[in-house]
KOLGU-72554 format. One line per field, with one value per atom (N, C-alpha, C): atom name; x, y, z; residue number from 1; chain. Coordinates in steps of 0.1 Angstrom, whole numbers. Example, Ala and Ser with C-alpha at 12.3 -4.5 7.8 and 13.67 -1.06 7.14 Angstrom:
<atoms>
atomo = N_CA_C_N_CA_C $
east = 132_123_132_128_137_129 $
north = -57_-45_-33_-22_-11_0 $
up = 78_78_78_71_71_79 $
num = 1_1_1_2_2_2 $
cadena = A_A_A_A_A_A $
</atoms>
This chain:
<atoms>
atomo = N_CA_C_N_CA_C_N_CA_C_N_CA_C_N_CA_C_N_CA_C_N_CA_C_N_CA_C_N_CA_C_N_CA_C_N_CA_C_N_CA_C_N_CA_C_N_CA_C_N_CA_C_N_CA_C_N_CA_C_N_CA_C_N_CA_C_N_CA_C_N_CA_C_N_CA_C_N_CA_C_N_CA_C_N_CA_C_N_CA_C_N_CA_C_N_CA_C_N_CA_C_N_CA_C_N_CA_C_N_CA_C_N_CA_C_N_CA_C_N_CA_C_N_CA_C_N_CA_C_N_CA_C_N_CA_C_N_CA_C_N_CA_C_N_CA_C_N_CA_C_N_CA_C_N_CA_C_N_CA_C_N_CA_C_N_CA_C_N_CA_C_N_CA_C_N_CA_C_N_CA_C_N_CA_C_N_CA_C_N_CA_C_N_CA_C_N_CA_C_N_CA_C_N_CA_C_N_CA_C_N_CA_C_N_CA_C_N_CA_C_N_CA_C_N_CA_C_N_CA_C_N_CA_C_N_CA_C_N_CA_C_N_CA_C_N_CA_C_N_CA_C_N_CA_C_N_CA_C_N_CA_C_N_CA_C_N_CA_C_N_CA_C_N_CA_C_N_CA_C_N_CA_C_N_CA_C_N_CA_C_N_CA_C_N_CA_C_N_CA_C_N_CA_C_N_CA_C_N_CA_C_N_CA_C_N_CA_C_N_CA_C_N_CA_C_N_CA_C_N_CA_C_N_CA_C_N_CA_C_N_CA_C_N_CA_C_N_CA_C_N_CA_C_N_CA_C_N_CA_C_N_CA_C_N_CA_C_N_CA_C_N_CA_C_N_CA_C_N_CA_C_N_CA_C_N_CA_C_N_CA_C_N_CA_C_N_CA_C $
east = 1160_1146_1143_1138_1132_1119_1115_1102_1084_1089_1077_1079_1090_1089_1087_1093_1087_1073_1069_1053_1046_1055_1041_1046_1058_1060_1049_1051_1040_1027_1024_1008_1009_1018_1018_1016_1024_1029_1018_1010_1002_1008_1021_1028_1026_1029_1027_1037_1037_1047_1051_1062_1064_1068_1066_1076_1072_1081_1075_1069_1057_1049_1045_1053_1047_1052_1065_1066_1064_1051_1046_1048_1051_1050_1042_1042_1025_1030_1018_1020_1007_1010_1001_1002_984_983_984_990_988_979_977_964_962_965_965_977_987_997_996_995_996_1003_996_998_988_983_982_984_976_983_999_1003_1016_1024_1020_1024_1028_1032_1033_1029_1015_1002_1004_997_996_982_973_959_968_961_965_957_957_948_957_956_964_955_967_960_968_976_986_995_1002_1012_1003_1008_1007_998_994_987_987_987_984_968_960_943_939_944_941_939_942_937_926_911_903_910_902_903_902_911_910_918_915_921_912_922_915_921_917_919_927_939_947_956_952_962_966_988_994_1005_1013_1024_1034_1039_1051_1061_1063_1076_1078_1071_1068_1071_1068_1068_1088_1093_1100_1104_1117_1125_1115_1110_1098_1107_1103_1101_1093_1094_1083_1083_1070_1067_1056_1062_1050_1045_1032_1018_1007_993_985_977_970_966_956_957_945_941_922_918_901_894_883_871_856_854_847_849_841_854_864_872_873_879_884_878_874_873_886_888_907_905_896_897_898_899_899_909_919_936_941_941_945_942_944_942_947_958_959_966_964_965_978_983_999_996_996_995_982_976_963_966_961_959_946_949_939_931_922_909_912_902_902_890_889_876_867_854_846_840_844_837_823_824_807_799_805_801_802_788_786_790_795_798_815_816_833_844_855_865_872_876_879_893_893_905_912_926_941_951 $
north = 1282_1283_1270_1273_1259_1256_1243_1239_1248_1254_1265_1279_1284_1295_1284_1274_1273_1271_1268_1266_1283_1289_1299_1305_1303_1314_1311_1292_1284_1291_1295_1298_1313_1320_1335_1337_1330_1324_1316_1309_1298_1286_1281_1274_1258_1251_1235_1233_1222_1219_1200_1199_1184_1180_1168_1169_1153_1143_1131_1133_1126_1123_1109_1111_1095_1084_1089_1080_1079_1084_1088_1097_1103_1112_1120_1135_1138_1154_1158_1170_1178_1190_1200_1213_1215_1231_1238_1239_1246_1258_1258_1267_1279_1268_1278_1270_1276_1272_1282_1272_1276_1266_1266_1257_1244_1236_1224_1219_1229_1222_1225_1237_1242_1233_1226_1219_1224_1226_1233_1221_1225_1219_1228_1221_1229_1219_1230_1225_1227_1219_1217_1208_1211_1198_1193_1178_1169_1169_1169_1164_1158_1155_1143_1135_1125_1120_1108_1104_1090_1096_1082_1086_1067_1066_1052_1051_1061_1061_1062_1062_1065_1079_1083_1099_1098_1105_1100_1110_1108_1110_1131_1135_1152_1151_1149_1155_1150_1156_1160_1164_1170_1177_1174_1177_1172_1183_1175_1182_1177_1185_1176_1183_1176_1178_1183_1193_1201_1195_1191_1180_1167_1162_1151_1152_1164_1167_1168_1164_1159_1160_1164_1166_1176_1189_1199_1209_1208_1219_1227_1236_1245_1243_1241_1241_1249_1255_1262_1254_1256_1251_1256_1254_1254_1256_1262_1262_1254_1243_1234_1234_1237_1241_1232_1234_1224_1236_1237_1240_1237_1222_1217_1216_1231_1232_1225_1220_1210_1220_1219_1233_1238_1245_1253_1249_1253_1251_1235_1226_1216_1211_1217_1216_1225_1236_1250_1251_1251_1267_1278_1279_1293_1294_1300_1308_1314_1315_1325_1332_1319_1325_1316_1323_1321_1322_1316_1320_1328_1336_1349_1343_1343_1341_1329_1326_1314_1307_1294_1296_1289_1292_1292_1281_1277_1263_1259_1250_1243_1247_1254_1263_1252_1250_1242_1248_1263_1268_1266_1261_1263_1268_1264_1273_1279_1294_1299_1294_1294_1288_1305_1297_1313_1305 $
up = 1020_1026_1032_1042_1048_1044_1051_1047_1048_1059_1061_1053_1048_1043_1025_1022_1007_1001_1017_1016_1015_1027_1024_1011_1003_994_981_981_972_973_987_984_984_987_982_967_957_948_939_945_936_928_934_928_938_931_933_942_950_959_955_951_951_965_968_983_986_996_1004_1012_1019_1032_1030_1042_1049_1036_1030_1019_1006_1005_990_984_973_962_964_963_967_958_952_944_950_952_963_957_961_958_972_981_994_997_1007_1006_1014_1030_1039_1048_1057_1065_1079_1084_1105_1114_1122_1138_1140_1145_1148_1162_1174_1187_1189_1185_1179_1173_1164_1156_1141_1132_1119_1109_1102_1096_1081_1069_1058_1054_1053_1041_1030_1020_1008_999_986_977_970_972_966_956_944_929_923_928_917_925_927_936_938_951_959_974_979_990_995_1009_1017_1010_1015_1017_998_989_978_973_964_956_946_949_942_927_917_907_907_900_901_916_925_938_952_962_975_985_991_1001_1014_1018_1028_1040_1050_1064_1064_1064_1066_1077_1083_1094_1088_1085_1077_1081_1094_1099_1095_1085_1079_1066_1058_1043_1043_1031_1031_1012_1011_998_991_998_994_980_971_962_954_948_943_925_924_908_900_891_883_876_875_868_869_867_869_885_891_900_907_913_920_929_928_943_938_948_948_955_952_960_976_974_986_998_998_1010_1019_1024_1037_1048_1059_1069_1075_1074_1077_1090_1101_1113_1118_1113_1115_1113_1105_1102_1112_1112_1115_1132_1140_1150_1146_1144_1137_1124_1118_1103_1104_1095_1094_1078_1073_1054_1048_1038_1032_1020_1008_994_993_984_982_966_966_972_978_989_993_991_988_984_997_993_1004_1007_1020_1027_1026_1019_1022_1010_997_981_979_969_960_946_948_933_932_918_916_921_925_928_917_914_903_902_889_884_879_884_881_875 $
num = 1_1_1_2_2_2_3_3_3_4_4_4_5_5_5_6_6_6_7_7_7_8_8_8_9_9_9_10_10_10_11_11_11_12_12_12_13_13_13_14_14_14_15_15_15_16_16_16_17_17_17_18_18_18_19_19_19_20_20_20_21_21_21_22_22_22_23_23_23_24_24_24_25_25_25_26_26_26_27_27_27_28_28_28_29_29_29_30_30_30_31_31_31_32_32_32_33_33_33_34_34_34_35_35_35_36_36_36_37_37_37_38_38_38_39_39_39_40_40_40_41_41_41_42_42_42_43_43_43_44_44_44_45_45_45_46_46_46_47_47_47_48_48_48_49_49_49_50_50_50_51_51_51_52_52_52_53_53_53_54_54_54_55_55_55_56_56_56_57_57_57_58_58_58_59_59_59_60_60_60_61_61_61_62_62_62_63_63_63_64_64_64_65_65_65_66_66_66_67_67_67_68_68_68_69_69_69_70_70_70_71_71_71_72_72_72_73_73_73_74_74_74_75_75_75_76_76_76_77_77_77_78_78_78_79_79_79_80_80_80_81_81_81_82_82_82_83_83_83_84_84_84_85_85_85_86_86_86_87_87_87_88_88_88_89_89_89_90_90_90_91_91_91_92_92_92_93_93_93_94_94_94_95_95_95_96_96_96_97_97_97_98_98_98_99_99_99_100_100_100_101_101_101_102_102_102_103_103_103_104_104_104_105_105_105_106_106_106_107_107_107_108_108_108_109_109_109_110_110_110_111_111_111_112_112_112_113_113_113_114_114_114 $
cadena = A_A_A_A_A_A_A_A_A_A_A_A_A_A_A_A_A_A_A_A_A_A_A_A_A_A_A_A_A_A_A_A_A_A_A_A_A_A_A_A_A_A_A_A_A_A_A_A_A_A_A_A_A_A_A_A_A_A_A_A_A_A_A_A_A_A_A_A_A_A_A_A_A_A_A_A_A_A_A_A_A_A_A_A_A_A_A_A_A_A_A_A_A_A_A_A_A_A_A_A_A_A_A_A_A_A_A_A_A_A_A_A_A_A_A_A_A_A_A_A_A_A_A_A_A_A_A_A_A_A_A_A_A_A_A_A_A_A_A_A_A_A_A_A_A_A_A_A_A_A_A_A_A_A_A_A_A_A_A_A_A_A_A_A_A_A_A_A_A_A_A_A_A_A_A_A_A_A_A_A_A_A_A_A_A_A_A_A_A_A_A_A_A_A_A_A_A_A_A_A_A_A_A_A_A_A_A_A_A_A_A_A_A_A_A_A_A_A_A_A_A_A_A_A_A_A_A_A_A_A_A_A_A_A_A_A_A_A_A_A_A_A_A_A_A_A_A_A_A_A_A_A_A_A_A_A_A_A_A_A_A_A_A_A_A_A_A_A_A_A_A_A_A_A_A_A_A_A_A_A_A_A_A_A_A_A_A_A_A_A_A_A_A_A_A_A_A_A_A_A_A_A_A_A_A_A_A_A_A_A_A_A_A_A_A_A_A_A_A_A_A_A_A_A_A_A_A_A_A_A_A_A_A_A_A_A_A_A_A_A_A_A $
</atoms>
């Protein structure tokens, strides 16, 4: 499988993604995967790994360039999502795969946990 199909299987799935970017370690809940200026983009919440910019404590929210993500594999665990969403459209022009539920942008109520 390549890097775009382990991703969307992750968010079919609800499985964690280990993988490098930009060098660092980075452990991801993926969320939603599309295009970017036809580019191939993945929202996702960082909650564990490395980061240049820092990872605040619990997580945060990241667009990243799938042609960048690097040594990608899939892990079971726990599911990490946040609900102050990143806005998908701001990563995204277009959508391919979504995690079901998604949670909703700009809730100040919890993201349910699976």
């Amino acid at each position: 499988m390549d890097r775009y199909e382990l991703i969307a299987e992750a968010i079919r799935t609800k499985q964690h993604v280990r993988a490098r970017y930009q060098g660092a370690a980075r452990v991801l809940a993926p969320h939603a995967l599309g295009t970017k200026r036809g580019t191939p983009h993945v929202l996702a919440y960082q909650f564990a790994g490395e980061s240049r910019s820092g990872l605040p404590e619990g997580g945060e929210w990241r667009c990243l360039n799938l042609e960048e993500l690097e040594d990608v594999s899939l892990q079971p665990g726990p599911w990490h999502s946040a609900a102050n969403v990143f806005n998908p459209q701001s990563c995204l022009d277009e959508i391919d795969v979504a995690v079901e539920p998604f949670p909703p942008y700009g809730s100040s109520e919890p993201a349910p946990a699976t």
